[in-house]
N, C-alpha and C positions, 0 to 999 in steps of 0.2 A: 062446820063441814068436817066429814072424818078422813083424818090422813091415813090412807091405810098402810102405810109405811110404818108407823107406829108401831110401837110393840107392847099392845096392853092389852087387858083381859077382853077387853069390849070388842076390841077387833079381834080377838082373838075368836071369841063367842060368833063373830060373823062368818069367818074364815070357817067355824063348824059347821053351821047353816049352809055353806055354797056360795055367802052372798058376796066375800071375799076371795079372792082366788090365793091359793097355799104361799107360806112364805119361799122366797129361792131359798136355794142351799146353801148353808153356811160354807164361806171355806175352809179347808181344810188347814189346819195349826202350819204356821211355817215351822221346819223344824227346827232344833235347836240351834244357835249358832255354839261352836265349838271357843273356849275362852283363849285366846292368844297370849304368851304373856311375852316383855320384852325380850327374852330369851328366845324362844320361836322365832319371833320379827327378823331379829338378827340374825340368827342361821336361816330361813328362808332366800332373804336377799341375798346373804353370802354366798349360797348353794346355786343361785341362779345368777350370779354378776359374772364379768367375763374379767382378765384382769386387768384392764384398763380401768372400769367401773372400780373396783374393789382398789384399787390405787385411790382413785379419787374421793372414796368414801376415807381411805384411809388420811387423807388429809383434813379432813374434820377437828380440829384444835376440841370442840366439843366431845369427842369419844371417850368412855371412860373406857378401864384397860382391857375389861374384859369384851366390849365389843371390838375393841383394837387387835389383840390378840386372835379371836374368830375369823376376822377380815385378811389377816396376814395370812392366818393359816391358808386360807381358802385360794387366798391370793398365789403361793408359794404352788400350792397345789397345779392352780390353770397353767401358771408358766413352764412347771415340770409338765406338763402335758401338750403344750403348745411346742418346747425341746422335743420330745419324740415324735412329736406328729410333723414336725417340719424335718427331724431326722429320717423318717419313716419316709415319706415323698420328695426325699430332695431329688433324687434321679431318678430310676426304677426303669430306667427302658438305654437302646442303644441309640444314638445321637452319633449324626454324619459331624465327621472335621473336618476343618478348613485348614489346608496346609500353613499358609500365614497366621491360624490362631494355636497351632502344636504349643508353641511355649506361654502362651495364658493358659489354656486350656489342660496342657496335659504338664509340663514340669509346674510350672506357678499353682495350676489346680490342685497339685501333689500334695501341695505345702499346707492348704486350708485345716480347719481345724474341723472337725465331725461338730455340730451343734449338740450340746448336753455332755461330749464327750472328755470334757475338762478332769481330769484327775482329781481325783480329793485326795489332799497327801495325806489324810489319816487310812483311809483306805487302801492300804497296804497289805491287803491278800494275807491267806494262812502260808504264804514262804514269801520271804522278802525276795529273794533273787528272783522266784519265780515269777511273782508278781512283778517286778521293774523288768523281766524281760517281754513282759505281755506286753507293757507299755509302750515299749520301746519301738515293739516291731509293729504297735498298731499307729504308730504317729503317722499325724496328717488322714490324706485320701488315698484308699487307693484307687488308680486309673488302669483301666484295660484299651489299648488301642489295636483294634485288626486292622490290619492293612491286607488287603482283599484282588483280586480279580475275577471277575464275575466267568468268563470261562474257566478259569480252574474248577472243578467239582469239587476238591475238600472246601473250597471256598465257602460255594452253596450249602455246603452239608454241614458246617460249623456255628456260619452265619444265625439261622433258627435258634442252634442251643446256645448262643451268646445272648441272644434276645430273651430268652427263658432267663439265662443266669442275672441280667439285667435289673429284671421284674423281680427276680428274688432275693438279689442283693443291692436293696437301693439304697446302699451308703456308699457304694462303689462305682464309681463312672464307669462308662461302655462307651467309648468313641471307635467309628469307624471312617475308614478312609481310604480310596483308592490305592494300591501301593505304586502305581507310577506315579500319581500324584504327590504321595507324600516324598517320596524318593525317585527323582528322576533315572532313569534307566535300571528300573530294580528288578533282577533275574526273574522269572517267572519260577524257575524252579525254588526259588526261596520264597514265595506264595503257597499261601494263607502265615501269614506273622502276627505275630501279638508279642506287642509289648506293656510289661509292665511297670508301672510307677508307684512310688509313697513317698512321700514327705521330699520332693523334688528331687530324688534320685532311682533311676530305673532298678530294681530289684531282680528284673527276671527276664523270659523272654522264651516264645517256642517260634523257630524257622522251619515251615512247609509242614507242619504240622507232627513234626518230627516227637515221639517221645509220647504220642498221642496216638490211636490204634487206627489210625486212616479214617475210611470211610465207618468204621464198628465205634468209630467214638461215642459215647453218649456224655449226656448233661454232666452224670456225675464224673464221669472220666476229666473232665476241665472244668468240674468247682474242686475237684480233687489238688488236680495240677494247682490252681490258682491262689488255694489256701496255701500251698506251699511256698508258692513264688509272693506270698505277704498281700496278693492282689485282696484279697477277702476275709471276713476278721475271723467267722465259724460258720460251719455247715447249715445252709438254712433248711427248715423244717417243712418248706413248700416243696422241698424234692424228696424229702422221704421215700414219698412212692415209689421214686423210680431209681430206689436201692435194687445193684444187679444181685445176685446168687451169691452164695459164699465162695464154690468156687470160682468165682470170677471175681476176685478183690481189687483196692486200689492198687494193690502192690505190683499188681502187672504191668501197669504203667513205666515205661523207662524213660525215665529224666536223665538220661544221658548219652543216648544215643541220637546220630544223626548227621549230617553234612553242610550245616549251617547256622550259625549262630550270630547274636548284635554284638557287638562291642557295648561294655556297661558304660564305658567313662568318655569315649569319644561317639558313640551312636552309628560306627561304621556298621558294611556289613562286611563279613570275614567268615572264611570258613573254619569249623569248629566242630562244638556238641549241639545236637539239637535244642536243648532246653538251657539257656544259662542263666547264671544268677550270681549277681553281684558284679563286683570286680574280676576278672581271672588272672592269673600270669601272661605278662605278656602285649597287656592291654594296650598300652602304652604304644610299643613299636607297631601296634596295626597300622592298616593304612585304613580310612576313612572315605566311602562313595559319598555320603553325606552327612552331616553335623547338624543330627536334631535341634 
């Protein structure tokens, strides 16, 4: 009996005839496989493990140095990456306070440390001074707290570009908070306030919005103020756009005028300069409404 599956002449001879019907198509060649060698292997995996895997690999007593050394790299690499990206979204937005959590929240939160933000003491900037006072003044968080009333108007009108500032600097807290709430009987005319914090000591502070251009303030008018007052570490890039004119510089701004200001060292309120910062003369003999 003829297998016509076969592949010989005789069926072949049939298959000429008609008596056969045509062979199927052959397939088509798989193409090459591409040669791997154990170098590839190891950077593939490397390049794809996340670094908990790339730990685990690295515990293999079996590695020899040079797959050891690939996997550290690789490894060192995700966690410098894992530092910014948890730098990057720690905050980014404004967050209501609770007047019982002020000192977790905003002195103790002061104190934290920024993730990745560790000093390398070889990293010592092209001026030494210069560089140790970068340092100094960026220790810890900095925290912004508004103390608000919703009928005041600068209130409303500040509120939005704290929210923008927020989003753009999210290594920086943005807490808000009623200001009778936070401060039992606190003047309305010393509404919209902000106080600032670093490294658990208030640095700054603007009362009624004083030192600030009213109602014409914009965004950059208070990342302006705020770099100053240590609230924020450099200008972010996401406000660019809304650089005012030349003739309308930062310098307009008056950080010193004004009918209200916080006490740095006891947290009163007291009348003063609009904008303060630090310790002032004086501090001391104020009298104190209340004790952050």
């Amino acid at each position: 009996m003829v297998n016509p599956n076969e592949d010989t002449e005789f069926n072949d001879a049939l298959r000429a005839h008609g008596i056969l019907p045509p062979k199927p198509p052959s397939r088509s060649p798989s193409p090459d496989i591409p040669h791997l060698t154990h170098s590839d292997i190891t950077q593939t995996i490397a390049a794809t493990a996340d670094a908990q895997q790339l730990s685990l690999l690295l515990e293999d007593e079996q590695l020899d140095s040079e797959d050891e050394a690939v996997f550290e790299h690789y490894r060192r690499r995700r966690l410098e990456e894992m530092r910014k990206e948890e730098k990057r979204g720690r905050f980014g937005s404004m967050e209501p306070l609770g007047r019982e959590d002020f000192v977790r929240q905003v002195t103790e939160g002061s104190k934290e440390v920024q993730p990745g933000e560790e000093v390398d003491p070889q990293d010592q900037g092209d001026e030494e001074e210069g560089g140790q006072k970068a340092r100094r003044r960026l220790q810890g968080t900095g925290v912004v707290v508004f103390l608000y009333k919703d009928s005041v108007p600068l209130s409303q009108h500040l509120r939005p570009l704290l929210v923008r500032l927020s989003a753009a600097h999210p290594s920086t807290k943005f807490l808000s908070i009623p200001a009778s709430l936070c401060i039992p009987n606190y003047p309305d005319k010393n509404v919209p306030t902000l106080l600032v914090y670093r490294n658990g000591e208030i640095t700054g502070n603007v009362v009624a919005g004083l030192g600030l251009r009213g109602m014409k303030t914009t965004v950059r008018d208070l990342e302006t103020l705020l770099l100053r007052l240590q609230a924020l570490e450099k200008p972010s890039p996401a406000l660019r756009d809304t650089r005012r004119g030349s003739d309308d510089s930062d310098d307009d701004l008056d950080l010193n005028g004004g009918i209200g200001s916080v006490s740095a060292r006891s947290g009163g309120v007291r009348t003063g300069g609009g904008v303060g910062t630090g310790r002032g003369k004086g501090d001391e003999s104020e009298g104190s409404d209340f004790d952050l």
